[in-house]
N, C-alpha and C positions, 0 to 999 in steps of 0.2 A: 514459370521459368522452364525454358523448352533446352538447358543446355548449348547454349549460344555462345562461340567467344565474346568472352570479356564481361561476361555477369557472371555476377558477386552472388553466394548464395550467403544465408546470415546463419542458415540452420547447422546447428551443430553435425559435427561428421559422425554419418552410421555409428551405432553401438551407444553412442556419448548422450546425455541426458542433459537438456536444456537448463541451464539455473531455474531455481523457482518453481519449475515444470511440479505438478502436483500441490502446488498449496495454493489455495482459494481467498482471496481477501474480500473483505464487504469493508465498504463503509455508509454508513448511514450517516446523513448528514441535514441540517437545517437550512433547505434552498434560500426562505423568507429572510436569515439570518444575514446572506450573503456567502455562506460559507463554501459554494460549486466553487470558487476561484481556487479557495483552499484546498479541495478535494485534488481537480484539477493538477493543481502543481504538485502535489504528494503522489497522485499516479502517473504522471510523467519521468519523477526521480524513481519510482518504485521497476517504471518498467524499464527506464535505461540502466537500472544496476539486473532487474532482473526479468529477459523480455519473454521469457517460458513463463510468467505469473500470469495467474486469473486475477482480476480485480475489476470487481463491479459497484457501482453505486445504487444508495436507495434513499429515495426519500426520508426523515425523521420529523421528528417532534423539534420544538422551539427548543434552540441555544445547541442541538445535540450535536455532534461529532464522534461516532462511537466508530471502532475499528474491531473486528473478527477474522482470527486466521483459521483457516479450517474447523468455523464455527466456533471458536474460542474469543472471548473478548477481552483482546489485548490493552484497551486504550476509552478512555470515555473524557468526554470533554466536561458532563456535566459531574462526574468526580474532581477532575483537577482543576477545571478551570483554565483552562487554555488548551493548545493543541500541539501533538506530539512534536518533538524533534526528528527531521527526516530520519538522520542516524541511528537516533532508536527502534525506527519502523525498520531498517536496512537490517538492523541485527534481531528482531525478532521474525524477520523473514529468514535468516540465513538460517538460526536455528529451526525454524520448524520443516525449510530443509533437510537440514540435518536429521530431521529426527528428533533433537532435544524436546525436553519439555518448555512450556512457554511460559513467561512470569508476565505478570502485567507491567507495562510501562507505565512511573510515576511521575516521572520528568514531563513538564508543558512548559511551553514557549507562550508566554499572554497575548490574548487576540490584541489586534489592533486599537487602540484610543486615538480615538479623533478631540484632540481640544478644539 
């Protein structure tokens, strides 16, 4: 961006701090499972509520879906049995914005069944 009329910048103005700026996501997930679509759409909604986040993927082990905010493991698919609620990833992102301390999310959405 060269400062051209009529472009949009998206960065926040001088002084102001990006949402999400500073907190680091992983998810490790099971490609063989099928679950990159999964991934996918959870970091799509993670970055349009918060476009300062890091969030990277990594390969896992069978059935896995595991989520780490600033190396803390918010979220495991092979505890609960399914996979997070966006909403609850939203607010364990806000809080470690914040600052707050982080609880693990116990709520899961059940994968897919195909009859």
């Amino acid at each position: 961006m060269n400062g051209e009329p009529g472009e949009i910048s998206l960065a926040p103005p001088p002084g102001e701090v990006e949402p999400g700026s500073g907190v680091r996501i992983v998810v490790e997930y099971c490609e063989p499972c099928g679950f990159e679509a999964t991934y996918l759409e959870l970091a799509s909604a993670v970055k349009e509520q918060y476009p300062g986040i890091e969030i990277e993927s990594r390969l896992g082990g069978t059935g896995a879906f595991e989520i780490e905010i600033n190396g803390q493991l918010v979220f495991s698919k092979l505890e609960n049995g399914g996979f997070p609620y966006e909403k609850d990833l939203i607010e364990a992102i806000r809080r470690a914005s914040n600052g707050e301390p982080l609880e693990k999310i116990t709520n899961s959405r059940p994968p897919c069944v195909i009859l």
